[in-house]
Z-matrix of the N, CA and C atoms (Angstrom, degrees):
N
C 1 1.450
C 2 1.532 1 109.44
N 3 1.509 2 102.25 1 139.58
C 4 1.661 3 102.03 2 -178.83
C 5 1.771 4 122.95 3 -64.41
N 6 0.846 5 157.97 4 127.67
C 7 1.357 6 158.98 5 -136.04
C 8 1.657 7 90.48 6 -110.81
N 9 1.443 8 106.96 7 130.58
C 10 1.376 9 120.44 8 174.20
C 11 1.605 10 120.41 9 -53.92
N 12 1.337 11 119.82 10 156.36
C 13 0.985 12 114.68 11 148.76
C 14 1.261 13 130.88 12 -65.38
N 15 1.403 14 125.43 13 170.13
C 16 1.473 15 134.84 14 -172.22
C 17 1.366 16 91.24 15 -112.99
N 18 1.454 17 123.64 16 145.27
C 19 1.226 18 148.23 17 -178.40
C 20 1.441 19 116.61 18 -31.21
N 21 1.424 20 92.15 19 -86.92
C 22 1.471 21 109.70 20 159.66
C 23 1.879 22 113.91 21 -18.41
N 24 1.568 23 96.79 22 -71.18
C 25 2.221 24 101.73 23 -176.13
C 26 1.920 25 91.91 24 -63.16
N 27 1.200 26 98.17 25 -39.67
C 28 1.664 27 74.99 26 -179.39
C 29 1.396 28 137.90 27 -65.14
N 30 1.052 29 115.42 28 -0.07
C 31 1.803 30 122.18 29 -134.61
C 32 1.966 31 64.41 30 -142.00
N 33 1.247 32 161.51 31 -63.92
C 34 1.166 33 135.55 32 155.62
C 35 1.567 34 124.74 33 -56.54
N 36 1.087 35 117.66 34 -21.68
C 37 1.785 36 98.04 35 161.63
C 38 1.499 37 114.32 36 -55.51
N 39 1.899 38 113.97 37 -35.15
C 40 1.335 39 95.17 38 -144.43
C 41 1.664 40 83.80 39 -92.13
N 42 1.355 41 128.88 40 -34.47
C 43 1.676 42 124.17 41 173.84
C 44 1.423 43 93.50 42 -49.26
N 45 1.141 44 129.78 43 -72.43
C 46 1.842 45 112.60 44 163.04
C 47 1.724 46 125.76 45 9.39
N 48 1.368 47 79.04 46 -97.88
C 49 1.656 48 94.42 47 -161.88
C 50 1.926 49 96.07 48 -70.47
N 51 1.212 50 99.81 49 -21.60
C 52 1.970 51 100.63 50 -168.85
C 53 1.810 52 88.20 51 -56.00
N 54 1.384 53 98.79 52 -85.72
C 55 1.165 54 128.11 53 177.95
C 56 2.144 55 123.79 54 -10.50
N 57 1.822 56 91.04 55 -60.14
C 58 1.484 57 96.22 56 168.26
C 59 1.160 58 115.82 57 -50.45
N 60 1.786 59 109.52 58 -65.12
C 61 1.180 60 103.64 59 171.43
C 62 1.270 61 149.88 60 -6.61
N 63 1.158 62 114.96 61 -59.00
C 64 1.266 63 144.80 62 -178.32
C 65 1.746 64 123.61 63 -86.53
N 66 1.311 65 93.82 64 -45.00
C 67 1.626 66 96.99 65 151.90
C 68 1.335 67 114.94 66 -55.73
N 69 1.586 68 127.81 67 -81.60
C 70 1.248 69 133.38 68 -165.25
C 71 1.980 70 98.75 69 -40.58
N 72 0.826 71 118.25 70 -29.26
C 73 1.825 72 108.03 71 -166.82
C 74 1.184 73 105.93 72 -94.03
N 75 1.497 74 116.71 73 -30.10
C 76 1.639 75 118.56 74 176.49
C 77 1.625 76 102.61 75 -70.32
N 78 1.331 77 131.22 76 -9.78
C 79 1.684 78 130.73 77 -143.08
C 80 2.049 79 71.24 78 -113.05
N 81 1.219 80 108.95 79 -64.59
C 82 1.281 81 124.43 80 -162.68
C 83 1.646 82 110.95 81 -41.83
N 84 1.870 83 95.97 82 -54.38
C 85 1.439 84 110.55 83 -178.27
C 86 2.016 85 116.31 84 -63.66
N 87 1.079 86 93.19 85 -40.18
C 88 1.602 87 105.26 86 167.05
C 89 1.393 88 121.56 87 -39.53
N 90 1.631 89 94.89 88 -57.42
C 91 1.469 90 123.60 89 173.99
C 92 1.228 91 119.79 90 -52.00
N 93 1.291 92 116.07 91 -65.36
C 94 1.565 93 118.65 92 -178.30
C 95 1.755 94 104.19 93 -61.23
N 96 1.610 95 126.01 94 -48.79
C 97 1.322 96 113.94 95 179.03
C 98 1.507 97 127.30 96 -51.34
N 99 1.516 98 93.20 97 -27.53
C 100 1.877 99 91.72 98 -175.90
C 101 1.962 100 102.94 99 -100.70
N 102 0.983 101 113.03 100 -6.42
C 103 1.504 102 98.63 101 -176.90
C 104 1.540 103 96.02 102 -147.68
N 105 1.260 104 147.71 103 6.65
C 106 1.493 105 134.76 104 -154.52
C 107 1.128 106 120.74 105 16.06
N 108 1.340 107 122.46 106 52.97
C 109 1.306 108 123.55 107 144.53
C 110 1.369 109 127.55 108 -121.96
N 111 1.842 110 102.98 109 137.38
C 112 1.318 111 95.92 110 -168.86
C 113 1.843 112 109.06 111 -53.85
N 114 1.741 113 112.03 112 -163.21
C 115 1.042 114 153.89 113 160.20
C 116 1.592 115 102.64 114 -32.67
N 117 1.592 116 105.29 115 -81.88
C 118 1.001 117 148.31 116 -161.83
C 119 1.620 118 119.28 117 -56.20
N 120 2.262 119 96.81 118 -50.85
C 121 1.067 120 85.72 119 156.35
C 122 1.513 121 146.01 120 -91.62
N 123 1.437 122 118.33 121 -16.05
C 124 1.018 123 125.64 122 179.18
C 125 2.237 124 112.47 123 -66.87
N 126 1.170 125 102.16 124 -14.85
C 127 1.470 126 112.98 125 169.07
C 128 1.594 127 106.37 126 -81.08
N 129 1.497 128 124.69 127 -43.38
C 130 1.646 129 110.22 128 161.44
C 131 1.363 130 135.43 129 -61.51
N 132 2.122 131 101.03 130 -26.84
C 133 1.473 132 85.77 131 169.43
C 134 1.475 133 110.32 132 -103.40
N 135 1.402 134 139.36 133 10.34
C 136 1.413 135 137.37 134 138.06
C 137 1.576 136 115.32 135 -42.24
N 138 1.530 137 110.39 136 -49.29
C 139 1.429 138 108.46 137 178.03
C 140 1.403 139 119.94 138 -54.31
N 141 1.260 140 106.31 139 -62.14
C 142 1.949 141 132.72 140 -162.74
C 143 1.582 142 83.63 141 -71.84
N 144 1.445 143 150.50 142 -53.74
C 145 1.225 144 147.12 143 155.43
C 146 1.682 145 124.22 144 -1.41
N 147 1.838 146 101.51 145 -53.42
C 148 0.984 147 106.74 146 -142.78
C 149 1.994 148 88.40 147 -125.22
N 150 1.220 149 104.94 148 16.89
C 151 1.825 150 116.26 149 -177.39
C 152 1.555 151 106.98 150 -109.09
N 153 1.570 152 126.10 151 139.11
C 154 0.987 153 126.44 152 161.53
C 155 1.188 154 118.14 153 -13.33
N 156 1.453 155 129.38 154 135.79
C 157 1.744 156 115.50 155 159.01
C 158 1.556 157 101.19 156 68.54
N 159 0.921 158 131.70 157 12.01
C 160 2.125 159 133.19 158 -162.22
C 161 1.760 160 89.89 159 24.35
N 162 0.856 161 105.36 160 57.98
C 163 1.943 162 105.02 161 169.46
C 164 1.909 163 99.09 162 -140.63
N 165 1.510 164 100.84 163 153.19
C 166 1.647 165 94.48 164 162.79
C 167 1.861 166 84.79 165 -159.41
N 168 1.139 167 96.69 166 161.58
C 169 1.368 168 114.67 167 -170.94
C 170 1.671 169 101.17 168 -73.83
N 171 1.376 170 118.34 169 145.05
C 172 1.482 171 121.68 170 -169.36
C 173 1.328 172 116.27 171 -74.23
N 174 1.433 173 136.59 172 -28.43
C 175 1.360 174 117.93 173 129.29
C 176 0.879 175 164.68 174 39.85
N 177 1.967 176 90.08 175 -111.54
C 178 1.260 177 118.30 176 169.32
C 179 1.722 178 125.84 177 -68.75
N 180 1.584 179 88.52 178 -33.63
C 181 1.835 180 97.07 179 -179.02
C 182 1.681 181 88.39 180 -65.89
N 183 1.276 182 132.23 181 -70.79
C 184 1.301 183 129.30 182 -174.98
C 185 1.125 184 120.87 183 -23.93
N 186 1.305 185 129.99 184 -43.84
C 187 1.312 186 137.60 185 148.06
C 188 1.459 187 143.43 186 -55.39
N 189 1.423 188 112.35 187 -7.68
C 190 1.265 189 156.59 188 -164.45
C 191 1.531 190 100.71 189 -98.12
N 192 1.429 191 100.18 190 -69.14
C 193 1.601 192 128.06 191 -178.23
C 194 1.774 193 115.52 192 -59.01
N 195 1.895 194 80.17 193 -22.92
C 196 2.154 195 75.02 194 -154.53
C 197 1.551 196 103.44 195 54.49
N 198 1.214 197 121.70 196 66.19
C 199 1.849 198 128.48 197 162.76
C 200 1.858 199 94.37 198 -115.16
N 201 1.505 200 119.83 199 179.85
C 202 0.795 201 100.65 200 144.94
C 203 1.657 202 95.61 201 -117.56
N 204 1.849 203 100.75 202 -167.61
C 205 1.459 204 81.42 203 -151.90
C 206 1.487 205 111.69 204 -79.25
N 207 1.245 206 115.90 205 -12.37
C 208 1.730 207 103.68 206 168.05
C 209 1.634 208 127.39 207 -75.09
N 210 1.143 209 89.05 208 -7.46
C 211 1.893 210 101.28 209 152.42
C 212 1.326 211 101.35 210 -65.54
N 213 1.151 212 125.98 211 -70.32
C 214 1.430 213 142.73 212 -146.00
C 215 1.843 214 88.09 213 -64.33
N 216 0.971 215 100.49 214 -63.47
C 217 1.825 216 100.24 215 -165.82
C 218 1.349 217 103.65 216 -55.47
N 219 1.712 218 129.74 217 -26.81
C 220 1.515 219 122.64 218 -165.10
C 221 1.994 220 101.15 219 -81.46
N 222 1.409 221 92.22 220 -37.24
C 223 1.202 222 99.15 221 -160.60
C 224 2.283 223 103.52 222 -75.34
N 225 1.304 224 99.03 223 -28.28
C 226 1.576 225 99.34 224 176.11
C 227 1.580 226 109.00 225 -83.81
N 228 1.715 227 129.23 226 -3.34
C 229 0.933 228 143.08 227 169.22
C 230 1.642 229 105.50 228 -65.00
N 231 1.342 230 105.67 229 -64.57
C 232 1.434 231 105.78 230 -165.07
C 233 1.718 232 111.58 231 -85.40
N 234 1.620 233 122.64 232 -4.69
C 235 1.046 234 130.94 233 140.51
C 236 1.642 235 131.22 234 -53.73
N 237 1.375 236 95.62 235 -36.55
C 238 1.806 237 104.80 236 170.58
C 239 1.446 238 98.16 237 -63.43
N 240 1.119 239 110.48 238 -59.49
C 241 2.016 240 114.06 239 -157.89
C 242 1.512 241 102.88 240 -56.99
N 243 1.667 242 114.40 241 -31.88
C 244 1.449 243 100.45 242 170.61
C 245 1.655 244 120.84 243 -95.27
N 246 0.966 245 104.41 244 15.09
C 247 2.143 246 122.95 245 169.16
C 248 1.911 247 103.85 246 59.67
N 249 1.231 248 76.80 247 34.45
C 250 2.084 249 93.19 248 161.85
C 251 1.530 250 102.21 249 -75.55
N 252 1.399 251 110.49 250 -64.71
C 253 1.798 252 104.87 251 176.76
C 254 1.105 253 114.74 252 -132.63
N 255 1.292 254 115.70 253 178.75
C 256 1.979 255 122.49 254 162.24
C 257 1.337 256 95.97 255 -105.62
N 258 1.203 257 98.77 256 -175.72
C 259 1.735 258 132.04 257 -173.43
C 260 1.328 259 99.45 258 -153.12
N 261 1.692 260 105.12 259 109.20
C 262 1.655 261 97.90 260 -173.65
C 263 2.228 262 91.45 261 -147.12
N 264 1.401 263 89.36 262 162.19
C 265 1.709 264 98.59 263 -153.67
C 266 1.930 265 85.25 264 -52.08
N 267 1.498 266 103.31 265 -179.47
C 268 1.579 267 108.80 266 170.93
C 269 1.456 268 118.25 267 -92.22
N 270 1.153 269 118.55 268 124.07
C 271 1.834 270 129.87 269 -157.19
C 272 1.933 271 94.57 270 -47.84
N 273 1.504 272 105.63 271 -57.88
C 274 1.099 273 133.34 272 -167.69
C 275 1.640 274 113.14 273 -50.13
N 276 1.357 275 106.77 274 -49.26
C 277 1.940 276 105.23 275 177.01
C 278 1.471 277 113.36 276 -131.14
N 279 1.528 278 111.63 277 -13.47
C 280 1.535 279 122.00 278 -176.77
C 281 1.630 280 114.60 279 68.48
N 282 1.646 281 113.25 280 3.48
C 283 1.502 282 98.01 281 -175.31
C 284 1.496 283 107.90 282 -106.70
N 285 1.431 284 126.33 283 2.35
C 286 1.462 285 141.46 284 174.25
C 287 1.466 286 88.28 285 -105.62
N 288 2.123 287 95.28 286 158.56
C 289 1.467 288 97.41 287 144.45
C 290 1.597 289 102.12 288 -126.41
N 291 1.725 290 98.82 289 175.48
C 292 1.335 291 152.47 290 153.69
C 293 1.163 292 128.19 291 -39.53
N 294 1.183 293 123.39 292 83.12
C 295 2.145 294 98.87 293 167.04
C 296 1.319 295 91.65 294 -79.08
N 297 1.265 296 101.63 295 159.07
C 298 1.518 297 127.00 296 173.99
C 299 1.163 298 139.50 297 -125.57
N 300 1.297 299 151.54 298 96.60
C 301 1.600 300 152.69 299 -101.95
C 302 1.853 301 69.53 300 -105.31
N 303 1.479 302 128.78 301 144.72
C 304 1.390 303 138.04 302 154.44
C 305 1.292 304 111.09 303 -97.52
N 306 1.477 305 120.15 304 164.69
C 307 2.009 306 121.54 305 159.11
C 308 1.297 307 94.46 306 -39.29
N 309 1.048 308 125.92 307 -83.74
C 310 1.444 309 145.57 308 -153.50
C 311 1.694 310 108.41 309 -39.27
N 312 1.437 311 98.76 310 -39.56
C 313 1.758 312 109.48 311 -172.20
C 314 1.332 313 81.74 312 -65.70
N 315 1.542 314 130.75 313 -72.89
C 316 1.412 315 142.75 314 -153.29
C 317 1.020 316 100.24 315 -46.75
N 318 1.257 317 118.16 316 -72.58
C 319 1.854 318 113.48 317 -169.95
C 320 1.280 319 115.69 318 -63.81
N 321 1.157 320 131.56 319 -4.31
C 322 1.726 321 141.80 320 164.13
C 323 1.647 322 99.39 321 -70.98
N 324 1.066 323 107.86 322 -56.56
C 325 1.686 324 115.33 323 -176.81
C 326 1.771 325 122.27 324 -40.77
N 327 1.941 326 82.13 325 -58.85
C 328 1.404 327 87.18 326 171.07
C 329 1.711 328 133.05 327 -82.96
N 330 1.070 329 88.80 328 -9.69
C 331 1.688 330 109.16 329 161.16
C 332 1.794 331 110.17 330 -45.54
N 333 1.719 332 87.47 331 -70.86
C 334 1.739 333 97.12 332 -159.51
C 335 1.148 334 105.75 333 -91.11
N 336 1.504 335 130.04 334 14.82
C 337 1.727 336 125.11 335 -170.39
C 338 1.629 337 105.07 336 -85.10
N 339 1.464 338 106.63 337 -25.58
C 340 1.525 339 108.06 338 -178.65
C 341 1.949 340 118.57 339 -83.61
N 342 0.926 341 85.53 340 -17.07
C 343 1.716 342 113.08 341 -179.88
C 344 1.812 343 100.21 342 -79.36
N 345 1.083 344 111.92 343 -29.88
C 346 1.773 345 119.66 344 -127.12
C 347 2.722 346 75.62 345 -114.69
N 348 1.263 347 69.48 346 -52.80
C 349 1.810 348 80.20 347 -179.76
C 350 1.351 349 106.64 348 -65.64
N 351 1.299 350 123.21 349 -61.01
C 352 1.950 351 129.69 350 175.21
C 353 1.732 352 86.13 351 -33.91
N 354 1.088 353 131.11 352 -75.77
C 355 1.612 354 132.80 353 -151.29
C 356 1.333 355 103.62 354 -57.39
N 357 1.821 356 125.26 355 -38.95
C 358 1.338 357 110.00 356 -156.69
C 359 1.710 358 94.79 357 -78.49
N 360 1.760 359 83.04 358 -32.58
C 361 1.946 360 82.11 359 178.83
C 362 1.328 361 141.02 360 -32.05
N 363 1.897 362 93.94 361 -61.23
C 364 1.333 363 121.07 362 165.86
C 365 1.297 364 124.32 363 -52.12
N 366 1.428 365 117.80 364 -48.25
C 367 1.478 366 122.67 365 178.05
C 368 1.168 367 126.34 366 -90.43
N 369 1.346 368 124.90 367 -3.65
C 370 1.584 369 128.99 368 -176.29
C 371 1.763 370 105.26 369 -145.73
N 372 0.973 371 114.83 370 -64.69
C 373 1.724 372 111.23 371 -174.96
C 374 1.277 373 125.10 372 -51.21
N 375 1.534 374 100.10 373 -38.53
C 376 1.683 375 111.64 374 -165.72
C 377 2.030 376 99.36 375 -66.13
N 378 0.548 377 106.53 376 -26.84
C 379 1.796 378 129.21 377 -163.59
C 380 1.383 379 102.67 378 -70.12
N 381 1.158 380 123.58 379 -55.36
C 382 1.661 381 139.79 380 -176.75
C 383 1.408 382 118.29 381 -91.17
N 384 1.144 383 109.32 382 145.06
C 385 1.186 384 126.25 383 -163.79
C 386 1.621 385 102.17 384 -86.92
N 387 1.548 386 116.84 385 -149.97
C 388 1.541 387 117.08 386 176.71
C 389 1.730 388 104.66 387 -101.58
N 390 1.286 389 116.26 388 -29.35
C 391 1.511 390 131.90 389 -175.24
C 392 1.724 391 100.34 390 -84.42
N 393 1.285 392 116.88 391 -20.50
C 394 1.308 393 103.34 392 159.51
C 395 1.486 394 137.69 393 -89.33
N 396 0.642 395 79.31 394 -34.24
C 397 2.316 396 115.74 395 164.02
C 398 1.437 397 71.15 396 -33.67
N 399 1.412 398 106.99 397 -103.78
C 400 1.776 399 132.01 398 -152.24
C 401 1.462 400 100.22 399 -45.45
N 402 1.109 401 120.29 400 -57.50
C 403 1.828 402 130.06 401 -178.94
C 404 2.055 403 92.56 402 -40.06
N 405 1.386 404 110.02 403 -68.76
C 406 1.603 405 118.67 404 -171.87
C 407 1.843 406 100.73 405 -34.96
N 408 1.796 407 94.13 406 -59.44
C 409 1.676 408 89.32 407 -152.30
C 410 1.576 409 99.17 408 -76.90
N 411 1.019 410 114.76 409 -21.77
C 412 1.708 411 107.97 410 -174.72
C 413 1.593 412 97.92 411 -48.47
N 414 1.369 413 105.19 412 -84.50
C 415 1.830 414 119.45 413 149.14
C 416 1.802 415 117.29 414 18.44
N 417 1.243 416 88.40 415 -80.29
C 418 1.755 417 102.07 416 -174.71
C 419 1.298 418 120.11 417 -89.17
N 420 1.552 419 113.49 418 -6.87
C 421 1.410 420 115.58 419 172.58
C 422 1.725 421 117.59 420 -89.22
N 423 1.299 422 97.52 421 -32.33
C 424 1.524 423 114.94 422 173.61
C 425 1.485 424 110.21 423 -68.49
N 426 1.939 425 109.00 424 -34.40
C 427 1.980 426 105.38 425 -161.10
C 428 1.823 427 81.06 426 -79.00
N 429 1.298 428 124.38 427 -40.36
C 430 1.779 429 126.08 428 177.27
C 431 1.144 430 105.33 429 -41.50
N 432 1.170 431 140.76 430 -68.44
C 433 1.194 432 154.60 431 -169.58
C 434 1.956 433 99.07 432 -40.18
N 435 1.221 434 89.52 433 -72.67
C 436 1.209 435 101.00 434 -159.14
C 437 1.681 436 104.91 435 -58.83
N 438 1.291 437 119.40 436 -49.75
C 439 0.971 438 135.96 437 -177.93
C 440 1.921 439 109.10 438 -54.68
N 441 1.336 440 114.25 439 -41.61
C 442 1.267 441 104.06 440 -178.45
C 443 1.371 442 120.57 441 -63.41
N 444 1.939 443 102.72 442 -40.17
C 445 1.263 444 108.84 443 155.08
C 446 0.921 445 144.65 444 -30.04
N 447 1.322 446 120.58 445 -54.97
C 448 1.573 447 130.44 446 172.38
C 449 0.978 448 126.00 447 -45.15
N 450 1.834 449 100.16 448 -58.39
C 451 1.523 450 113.60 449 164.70
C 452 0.939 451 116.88 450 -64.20
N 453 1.653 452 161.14 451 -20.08
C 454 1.375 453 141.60 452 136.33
C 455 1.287 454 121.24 453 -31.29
N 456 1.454 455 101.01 454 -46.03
C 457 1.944 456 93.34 455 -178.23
C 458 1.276 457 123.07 456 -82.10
N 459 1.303 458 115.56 457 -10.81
C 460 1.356 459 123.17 458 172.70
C 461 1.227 460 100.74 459 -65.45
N 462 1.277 461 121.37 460 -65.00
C 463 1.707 462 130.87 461 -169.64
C 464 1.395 463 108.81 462 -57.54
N 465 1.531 464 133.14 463 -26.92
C 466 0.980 465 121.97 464 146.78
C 467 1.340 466 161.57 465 -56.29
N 468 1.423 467 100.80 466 -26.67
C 469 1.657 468 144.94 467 173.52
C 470 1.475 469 84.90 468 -81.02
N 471 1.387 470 133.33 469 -47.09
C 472 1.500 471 104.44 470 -148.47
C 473 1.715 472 103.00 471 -104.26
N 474 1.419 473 108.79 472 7.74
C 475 1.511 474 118.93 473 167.78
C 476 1.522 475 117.51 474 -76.02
C-alpha cells in the first residue's frame, strides 16, 4: 500500500495543484479576451517563433507541447484554417512534416505577447520576490528534467 503523505507535503500538493489551477485559467482567460487565442495556441506560435526557420518538425513540437501527436495534428489543423501556420513535408528527408510559423501567426504573436506578459506579470511575477524566482525555477527545472526523463524511458520500454 502507498504510504500517505505527511501534512506538511500534503497541504503543499494541494496549494500546488489548487493554486496552478487557477493560474493556468486566469492566464488562459486573459488570453483568449485580449487576443482569442487559446493557451495552447499561443505556446505553438511562441515555439515555431522562437525555432530555426519559425518551423520545427511535428514531433518534436509534440514533444515540446507534451500533446500527443493527434493532439498535435488536430490542434495545427484548426491553426491552418485560421492561417497562423502551414504544415508542409520536412525539407531535410520529406517523410515527416513541418508546422510552419505564417505572417499572420507572427503578427498575432506580437500582437498578444504584451497582453499575454501584463497577465503573467499581474498574476504570478508581481507576487515573488528574486529568491523566489530562483527557489521556483531551480524547482521546475529539475521536476522537467526529471520528468522528461522518465518519459523517454517509458517510451522506450514500451517500444
Amino acid at each position: 500500500m502507498t504510504e500517505s503523505l505527511d501534512s506538511v507535503r500534503m497541504a503543499c500538493w494541494r496549494a500546488y495543484i489548487e493554486s496552478s489551477q487557477r493560474l493556468f485559467t486566469r492566464l488562459e482567460d486573459d488570453l483568449r479576451a485580449d487576443s482569442e487565442l487559446s493557451f495552447a495556441e499561443y505556446h505553438v506560435l511562441v515555439l515555431l517563433s522562437e525555432a530555426p526557420g519559425q518551423r520545427l518538425r511535428m514531433g518534436e513540437l509534440a514533444g515540446r507541447l507534451v500533446f500527443s501527436p493527434s493532439r498535435l495534428t488536430y490542434q495545427i489543423a484548426s491553426m491552418q484554417r485560421r492561417g497562423l501556420v502551414t504544415k508542409q513535408p520536412c525539407a531535410a528527408d520529406g517523410r515527416g512534416s513541418e508546422a510552419v510559423l505564417t505572417a499572420a501567426g507572427l503578427l498575432t504573436l506580437r500582437e498578444a505577447a504584451p497582453h499575454h506578459l501584463r497577465s503573467v506579470r499581474a498574476h504570478l511575477m508581481n507576487d515573488l520576490d528574486d529568491a523566489e524566482i530562483a527557489c521556483l525555477t531551480r524547482v521546475f527545472d529539475r521536476l522537467g528534467r526529471r520528468l522528461r526523463t522518465d518519459r523517454a524511458a517509458s517510451s522506450t520500454l514500451s517500444e
